[in-house]
N, C-alpha and C positions, 0 to 999 in steps of 0.2 A: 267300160265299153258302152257307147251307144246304142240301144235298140234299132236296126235295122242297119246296122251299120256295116261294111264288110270286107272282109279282113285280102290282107293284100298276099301276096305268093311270097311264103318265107313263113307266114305268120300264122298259129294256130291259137285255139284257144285254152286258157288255164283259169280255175278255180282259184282264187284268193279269198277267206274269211266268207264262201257263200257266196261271195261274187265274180262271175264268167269277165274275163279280161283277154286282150290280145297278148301275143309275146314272139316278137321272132326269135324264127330260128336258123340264123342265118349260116350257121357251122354245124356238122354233125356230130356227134360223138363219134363216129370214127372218120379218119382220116382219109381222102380218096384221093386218085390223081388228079382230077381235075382242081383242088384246089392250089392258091397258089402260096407260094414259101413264105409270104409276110401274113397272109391271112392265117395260115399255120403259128407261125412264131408268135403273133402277138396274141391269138385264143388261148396258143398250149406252149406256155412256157417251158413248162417242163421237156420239153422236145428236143432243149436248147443241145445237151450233151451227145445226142444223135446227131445232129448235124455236124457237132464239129468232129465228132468222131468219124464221119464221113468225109472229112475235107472240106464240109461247106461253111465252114463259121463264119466266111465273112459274108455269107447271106444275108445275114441282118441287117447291112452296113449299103449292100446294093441296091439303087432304084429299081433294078429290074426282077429284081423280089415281087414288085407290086404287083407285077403282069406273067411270071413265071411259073407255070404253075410244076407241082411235085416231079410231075410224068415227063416235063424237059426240062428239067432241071437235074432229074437223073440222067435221063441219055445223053446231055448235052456234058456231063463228068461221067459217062464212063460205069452210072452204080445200076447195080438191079434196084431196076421199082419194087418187084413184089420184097426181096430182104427189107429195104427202106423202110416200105408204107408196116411192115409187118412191125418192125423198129420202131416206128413212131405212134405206131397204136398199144401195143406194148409198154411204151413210155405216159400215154396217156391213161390206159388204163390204170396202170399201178405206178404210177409217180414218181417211177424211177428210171435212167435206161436201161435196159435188157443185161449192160454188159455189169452191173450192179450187183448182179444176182449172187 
């Protein structure tokens, strides 16, 4: 990173070998509605077997993945968000789906 250099909205700073660096963070570790079902799918793979267990498998396959985000994507089929997002952070945490257990 450049001295005086400064870091844009997404990006924080990280330590590598004693040297300060930028790094976005353009995804959170947990899952919110505002995100949308391709920026989902392609961060957290692992997600995959909740969706389809939901009826949405062919989510991955639709354009309007790009722009759809969690929160209409539930109402617009029908699921509770809070079950969902709980399902999907669930699966991100431990790497499995919920229904696994």
């Amino acid at each position: 990173m450049i001295a005086g250099s400064i870091l844009l909205c997404g990006e924080s700073l990280i330590e590598e070998e004693g040297k300060l660096s930028s790094k976005k963070n353009l995804i959170p570790f947990k899952i919110t509605p505002s995100l949308t079902i391709l920026e989902v799918l392609q961060v957290y793979p692992q997600v995959w077997p909740v969706f389809k267990r939901y009826g949405m498998s062919s989510c991955s396959k639709c354009m309007g993945a790009m722009n759809e985000t969690i929160a209409s994507g539930t109402k617009n089929r029908g699921i509770d968000l809070n079950t969902f997002l709980n399902d999907l952070n669930y699966a991100i945490k431990n790497g499995k789906d919920i229904s696994d257990k």
